[in-house]
N, C-alpha and C positions, 0 to 999 in steps of 0.2 A: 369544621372537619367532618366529611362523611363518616358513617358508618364501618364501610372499606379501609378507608386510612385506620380507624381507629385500630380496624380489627388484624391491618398486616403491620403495623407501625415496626414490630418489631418479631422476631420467630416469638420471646414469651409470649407477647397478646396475641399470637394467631395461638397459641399452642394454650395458652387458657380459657379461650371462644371456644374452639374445639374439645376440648373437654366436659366444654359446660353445656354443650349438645348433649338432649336425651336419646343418643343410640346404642343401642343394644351392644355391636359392634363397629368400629372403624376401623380402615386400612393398616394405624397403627397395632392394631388386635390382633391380622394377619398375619404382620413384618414378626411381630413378636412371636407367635407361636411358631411361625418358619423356622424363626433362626433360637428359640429355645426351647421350644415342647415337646420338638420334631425327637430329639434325642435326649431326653431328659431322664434319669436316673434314679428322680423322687418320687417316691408313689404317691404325694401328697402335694398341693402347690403350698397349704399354709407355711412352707419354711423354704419359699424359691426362694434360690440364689440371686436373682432377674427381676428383684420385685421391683425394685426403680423403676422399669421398660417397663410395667404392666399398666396398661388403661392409661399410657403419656404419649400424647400428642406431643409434645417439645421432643421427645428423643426420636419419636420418627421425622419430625421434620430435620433432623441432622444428617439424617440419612443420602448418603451417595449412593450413585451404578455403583462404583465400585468397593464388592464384597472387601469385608475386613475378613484380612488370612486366619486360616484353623491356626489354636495353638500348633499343633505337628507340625505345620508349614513354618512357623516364624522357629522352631524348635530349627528343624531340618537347615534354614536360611542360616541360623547363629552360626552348626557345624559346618558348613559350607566357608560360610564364610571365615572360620577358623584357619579352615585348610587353607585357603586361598593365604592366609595370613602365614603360614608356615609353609609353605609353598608359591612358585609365581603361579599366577591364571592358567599360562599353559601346559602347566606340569599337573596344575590340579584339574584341566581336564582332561590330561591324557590318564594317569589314576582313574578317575571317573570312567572313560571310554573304558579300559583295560577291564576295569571292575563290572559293568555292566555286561560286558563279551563274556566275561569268563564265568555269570553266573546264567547268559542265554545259555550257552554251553552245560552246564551244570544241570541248568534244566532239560534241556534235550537228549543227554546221558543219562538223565532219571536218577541224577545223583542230590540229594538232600542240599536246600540250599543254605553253608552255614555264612554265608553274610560276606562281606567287604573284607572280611578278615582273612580269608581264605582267600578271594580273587588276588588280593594282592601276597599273601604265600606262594600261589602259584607263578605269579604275576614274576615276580622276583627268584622261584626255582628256574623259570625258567629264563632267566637272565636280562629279562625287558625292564624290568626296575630296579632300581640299585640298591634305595634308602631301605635303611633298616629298621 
């Protein structure tokens, strides 16, 4: 067995070869600070949250293109997806549409925008939705 097989045999043996490089930094040092330093809240790193991710080549080599979603987003998807559940699709994007217009509107009136709760007040004062 070459060297190469040894070292890719599997993501752990490439991801403990690469660690056991003496550099300073690696790409996974990068990935890490990007996606946890960038916005970080602690004044201190000795109590990250992220310490797993720190100086581990095995958790950057897991890494995909595709970004994993902000908690807001997967937060945002749940409600969404709620509504769609107490509602059909097309009812939950006319809602959406409705609520969207009524708060361009809101802002173009320079009137304070109080949320989804109000578009749909309106939305239903003036006769375009029913549900109470």
């Amino acid at each position: 067995m070459t060297q190469f097989e040894k070292i890719t045999e599997s993501p752990d043996a490439l991801a403990a070869f690469l660690a056991a490089l003496p550099v300073v930094e690696g790409p996974w040092d990068k990935e890490f600070h990007e996606r946890y330093c960038a916005d970080c809240l602690y004044l201190g790193c000795d109590a990250c949250p992220h310490e797993e991710f720190r100086n581990n080549p095995g958790w950057w080599l897991t890494l995909t293109d595709t970004p994993e979603p902000s908690e807001e987003t997967k937060r945002a998807a749940k409600k969404i997806a709620a509504l769609v559940d107490q509602h059909s699709a097309a009812e939950a994007a006319e809602l959406l549409g409705i609520s969207m217009k009524v708060l361009e509107i809101l802002k173009e009136e320079k009137i304070p925008d109080f949320g989804g709760v109000t578009a749909i007040s309106i939305a239903q004062a003036i006769g375009i939705h029913e549900r109470g």
